[in-house]
Each structure stands twice: as structure tokens, then as C-alpha cells.
ROSE-4610 file (N, C-alpha, C; in Angstrom, 1 decimal, always signed):
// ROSE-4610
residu = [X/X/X/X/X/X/X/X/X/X/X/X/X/X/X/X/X/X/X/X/X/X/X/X/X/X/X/X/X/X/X/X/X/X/X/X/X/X/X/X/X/X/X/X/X/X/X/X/X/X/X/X/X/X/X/X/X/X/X/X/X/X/X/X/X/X/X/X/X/X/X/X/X/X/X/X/X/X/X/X/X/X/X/X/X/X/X/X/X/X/X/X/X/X/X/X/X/X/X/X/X/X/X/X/X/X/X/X/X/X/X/X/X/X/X/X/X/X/X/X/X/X/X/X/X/X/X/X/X/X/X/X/X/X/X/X/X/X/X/X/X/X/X/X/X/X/X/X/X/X/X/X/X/X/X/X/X/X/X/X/X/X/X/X/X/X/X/X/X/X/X/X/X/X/X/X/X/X/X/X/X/X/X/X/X/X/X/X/X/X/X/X/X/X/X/X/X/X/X/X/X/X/X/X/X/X/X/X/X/X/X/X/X/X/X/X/X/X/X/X/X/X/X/X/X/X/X/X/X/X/X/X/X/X/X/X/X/X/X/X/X/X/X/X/X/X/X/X/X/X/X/X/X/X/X/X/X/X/X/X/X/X/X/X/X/X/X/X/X/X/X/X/X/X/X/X/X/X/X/X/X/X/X/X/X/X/X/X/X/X/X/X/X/X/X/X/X]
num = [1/1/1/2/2/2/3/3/3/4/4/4/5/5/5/6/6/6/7/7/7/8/8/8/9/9/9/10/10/10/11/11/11/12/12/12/13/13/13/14/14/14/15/15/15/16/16/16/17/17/17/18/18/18/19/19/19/20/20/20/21/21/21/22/22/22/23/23/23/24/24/24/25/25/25/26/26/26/27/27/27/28/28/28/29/29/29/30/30/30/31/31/31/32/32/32/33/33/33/34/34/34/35/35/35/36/36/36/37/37/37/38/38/38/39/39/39/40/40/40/41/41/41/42/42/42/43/43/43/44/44/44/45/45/45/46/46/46/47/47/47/48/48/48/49/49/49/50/50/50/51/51/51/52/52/52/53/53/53/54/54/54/55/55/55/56/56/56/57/57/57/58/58/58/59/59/59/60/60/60/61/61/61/62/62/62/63/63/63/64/64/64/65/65/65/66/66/66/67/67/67/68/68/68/69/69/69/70/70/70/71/71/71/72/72/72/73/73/73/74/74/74/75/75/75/76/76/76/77/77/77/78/78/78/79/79/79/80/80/80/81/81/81/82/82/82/83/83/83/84/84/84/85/85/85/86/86/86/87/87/87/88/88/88/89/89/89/90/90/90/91/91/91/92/92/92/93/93/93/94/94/94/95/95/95/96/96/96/97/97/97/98/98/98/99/99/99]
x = [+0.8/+0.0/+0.9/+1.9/+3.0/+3.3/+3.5/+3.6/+2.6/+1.4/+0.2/-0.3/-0.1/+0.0/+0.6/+1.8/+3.1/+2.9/+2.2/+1.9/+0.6/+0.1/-1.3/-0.7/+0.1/+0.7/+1.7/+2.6/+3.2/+2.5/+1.6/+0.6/-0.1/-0.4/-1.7/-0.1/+1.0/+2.1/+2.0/+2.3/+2.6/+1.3/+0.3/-0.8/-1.3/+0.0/-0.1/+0.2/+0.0/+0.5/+1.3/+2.1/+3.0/+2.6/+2.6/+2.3/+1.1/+0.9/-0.5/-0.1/-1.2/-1.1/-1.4/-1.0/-1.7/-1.8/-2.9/-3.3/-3.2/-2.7/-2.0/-3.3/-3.8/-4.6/-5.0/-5.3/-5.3/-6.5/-7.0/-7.6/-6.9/-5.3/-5.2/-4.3/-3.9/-3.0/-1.3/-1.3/-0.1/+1.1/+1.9/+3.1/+4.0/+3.8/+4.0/+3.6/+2.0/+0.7/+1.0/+1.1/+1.3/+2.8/+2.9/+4.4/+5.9/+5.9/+6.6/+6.4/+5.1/+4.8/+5.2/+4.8/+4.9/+6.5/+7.2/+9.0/+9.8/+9.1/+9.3/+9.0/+7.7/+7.4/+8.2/+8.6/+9.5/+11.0/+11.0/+12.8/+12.5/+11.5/+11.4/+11.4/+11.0/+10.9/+12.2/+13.0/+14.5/+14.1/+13.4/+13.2/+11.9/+11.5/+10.2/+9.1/+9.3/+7.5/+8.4/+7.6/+8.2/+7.0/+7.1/+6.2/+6.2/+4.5/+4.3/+3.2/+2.7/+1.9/+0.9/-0.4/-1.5/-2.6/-2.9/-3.6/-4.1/-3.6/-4.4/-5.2/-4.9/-5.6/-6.4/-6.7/-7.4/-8.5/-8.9/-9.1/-10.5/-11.5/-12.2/-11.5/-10.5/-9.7/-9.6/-9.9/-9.5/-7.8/-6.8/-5.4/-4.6/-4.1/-2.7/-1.6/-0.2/+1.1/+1.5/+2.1/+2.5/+3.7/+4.2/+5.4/+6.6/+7.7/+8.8/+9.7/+9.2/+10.1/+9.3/+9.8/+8.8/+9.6/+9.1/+9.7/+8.9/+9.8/+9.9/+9.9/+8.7/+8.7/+8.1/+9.3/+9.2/+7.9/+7.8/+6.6/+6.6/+8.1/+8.1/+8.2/+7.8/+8.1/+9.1/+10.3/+11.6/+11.8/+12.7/+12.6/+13.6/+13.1/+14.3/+15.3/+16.1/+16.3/+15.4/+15.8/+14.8/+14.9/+13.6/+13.5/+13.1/+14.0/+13.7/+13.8/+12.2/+11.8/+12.1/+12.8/+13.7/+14.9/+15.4/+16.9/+16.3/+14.7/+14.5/+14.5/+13.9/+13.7/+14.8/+15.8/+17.1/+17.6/+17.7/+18.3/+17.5/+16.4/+15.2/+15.8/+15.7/+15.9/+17.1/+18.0/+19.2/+19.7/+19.1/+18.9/+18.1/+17.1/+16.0/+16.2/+16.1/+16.0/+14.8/+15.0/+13.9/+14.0/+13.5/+13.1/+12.2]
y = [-1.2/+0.0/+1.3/+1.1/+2.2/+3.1/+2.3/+2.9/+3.8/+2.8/+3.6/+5.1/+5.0/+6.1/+7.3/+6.9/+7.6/+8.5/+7.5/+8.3/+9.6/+9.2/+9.7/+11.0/+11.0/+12.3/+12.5/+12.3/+13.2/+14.1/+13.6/+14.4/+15.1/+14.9/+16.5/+17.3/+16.9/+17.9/+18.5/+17.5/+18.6/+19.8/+19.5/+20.1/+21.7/+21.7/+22.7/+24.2/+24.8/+26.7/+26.8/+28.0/+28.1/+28.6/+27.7/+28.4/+27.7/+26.9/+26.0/+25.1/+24.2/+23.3/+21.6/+21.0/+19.4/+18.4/+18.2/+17.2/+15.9/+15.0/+13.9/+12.7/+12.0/+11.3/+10.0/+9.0/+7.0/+6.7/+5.7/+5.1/+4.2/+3.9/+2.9/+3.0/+2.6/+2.5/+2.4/+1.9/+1.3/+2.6/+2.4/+3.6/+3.5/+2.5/+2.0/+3.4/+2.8/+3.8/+5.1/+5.7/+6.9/+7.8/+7.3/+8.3/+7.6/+6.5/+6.1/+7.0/+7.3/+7.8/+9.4/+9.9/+11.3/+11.5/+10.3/+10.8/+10.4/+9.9/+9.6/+10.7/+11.3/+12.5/+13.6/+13.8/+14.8/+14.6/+13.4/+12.9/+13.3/+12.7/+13.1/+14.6/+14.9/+16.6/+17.3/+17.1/+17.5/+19.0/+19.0/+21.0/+21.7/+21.0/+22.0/+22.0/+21.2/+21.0/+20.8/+21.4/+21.9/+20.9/+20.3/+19.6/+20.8/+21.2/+21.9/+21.5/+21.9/+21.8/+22.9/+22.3/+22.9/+23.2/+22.9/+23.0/+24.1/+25.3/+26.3/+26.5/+26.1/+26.3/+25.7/+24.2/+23.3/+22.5/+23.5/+23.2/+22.4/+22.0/+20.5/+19.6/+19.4/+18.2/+17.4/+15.9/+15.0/+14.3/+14.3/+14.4/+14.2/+13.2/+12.6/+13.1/+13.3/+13.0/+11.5/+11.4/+10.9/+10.0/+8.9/+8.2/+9.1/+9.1/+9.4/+8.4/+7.2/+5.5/+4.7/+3.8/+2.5/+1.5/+0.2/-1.2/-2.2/-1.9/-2.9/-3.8/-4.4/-6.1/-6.3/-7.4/-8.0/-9.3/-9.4/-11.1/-12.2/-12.1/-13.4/-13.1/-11.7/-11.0/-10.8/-10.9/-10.7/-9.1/-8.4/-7.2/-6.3/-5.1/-4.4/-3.5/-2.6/-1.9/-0.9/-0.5/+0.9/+1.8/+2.3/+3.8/+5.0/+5.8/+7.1/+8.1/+8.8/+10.1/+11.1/+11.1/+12.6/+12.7/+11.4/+11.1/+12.3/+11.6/+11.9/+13.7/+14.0/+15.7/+16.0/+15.6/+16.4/+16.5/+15.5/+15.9/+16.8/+16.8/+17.4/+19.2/+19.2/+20.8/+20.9/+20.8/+20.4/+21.9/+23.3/+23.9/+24.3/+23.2/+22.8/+21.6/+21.7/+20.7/+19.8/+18.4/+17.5/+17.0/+16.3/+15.1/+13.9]
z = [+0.0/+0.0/+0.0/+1.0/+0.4/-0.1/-1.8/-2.7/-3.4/-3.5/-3.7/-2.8/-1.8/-0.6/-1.4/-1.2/-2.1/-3.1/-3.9/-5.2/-5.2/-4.4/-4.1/-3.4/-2.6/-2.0/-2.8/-3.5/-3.8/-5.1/-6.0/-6.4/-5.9/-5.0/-4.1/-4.0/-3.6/-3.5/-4.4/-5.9/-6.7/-7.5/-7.1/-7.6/-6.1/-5.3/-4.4/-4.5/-4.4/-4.5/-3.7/-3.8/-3.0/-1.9/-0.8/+0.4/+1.5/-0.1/+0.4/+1.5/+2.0/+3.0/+2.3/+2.7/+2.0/+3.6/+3.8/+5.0/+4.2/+4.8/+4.8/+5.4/+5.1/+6.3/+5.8/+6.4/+5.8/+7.6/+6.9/+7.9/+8.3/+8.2/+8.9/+10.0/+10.9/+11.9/+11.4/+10.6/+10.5/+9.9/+10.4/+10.1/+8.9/+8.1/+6.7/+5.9/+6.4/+5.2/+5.7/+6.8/+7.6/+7.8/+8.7/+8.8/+7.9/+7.3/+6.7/+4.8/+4.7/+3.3/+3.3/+4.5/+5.3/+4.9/+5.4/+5.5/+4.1/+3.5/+1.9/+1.1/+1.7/+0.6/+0.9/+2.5/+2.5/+1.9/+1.8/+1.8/-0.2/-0.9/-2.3/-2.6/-2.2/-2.1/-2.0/-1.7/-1.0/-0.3/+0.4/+1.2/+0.8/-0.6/-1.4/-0.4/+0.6/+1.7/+2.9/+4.1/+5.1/+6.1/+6.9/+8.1/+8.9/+9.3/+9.6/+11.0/+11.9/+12.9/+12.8/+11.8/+11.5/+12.4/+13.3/+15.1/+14.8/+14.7/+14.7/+13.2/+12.1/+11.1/+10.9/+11.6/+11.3/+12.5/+13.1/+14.4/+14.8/+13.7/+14.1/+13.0/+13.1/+12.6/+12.9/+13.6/+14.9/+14.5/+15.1/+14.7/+15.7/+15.1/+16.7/+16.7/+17.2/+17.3/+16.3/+15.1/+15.1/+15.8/+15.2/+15.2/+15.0/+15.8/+15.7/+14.6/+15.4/+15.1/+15.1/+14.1/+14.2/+13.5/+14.1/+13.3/+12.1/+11.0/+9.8/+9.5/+9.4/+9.2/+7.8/+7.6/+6.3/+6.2/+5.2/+5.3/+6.4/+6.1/+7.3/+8.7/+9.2/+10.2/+10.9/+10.0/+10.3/+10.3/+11.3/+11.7/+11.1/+10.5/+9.5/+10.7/+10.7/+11.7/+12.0/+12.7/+13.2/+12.2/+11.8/+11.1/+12.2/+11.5/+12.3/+12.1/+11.9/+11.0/+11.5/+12.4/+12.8/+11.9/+11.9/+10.7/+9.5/+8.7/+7.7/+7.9/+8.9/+9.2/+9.1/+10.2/+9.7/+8.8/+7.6/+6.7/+5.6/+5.9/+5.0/+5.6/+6.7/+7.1/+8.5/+7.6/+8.7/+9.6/+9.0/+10.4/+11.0/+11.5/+12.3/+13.4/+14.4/+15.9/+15.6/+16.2/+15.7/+16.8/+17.8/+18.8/+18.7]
């Protein structure tokens, strides 16, 4: 699903104004579909889209805290290392602080 995800955002990206916003959102739990597509789009983008905290613009939104980290399992539920979407932020906007 991923990929599909992927695609699907990085098109609303590119169909954005400058300045505009693009909400990100999947029904599913999993950080594959979610914050793994989120750190892909920014990592494809090299700087063009900035992760932003929309709270105030968007205020009956219902909306969590993402994932910082999360673990990668293959088919056979073998474990990839750890991903970690701060890595991706830093290098997306390296002078910017991430936790």
C-alpha cells in the first residue's frame, strides 16, 4: 500500500500553491501507510514541503502525534532496523532541531 499512498501524495504535493497546505490522512494504523509515506514525501521533495503543525488552522480536525520510530517487518516477520523520522527531518531541514 505504500507505494500507492506515495503516489497519491506526492501528487496533491505537486498540484499545491505556493504556500499552500496538504493534509495527509489514511484510515489505517499502520506507520508504513502513515508516517513512513509522510518521511518519503519529505525525503522526495529534497526541502520543497516543510512539516508543519496545523492545530491552529485546522481546528475540528480530529489528529494525533505521530510516530517518531517505528519497526519494519518483512513477510516473514523478520525485523528491519529501526526507522527514524527525525533522521529523515534532519536531513530534510538540517537547520531545524527535531526530537
Amino acid at each position: 500500500m505504500h507505494p500507492l499512498q506515495l503516489q497519491i501524495a506526492m501528487r496533491g504535493a505537486a498540484l499545491l500553491k505556493v504556500g499552500g497546505l496538504l493534509a495527509y490522512s489514511t484510515c489505517s494504523l499502520n506507520p508504513i501507510e502513515n508516517e513512513a509515506v509522510v518521511a518519503a514525501l519529505l525525503q522526495r521533495c529534497g526541502g520543497a514541503l516543510v512539516l508543519v503543525d496545523a492545530s491552529d488552522k485546522l481546528h475540528g480536525l480530529a489528529r494525533a502525534q505521530g510516530l517518531a520510530q517505528w519497526v519494519v517487518l518483512d513477510d516473514e516477520l523478520n525485523e528491519y532496523p529501526r526507522y527514524a523520522f527525525t533522521d529523515v527531518l534532519s536531513r530534510s531541514h538540517p537547520s531545524r532541531q527535531f526530537v
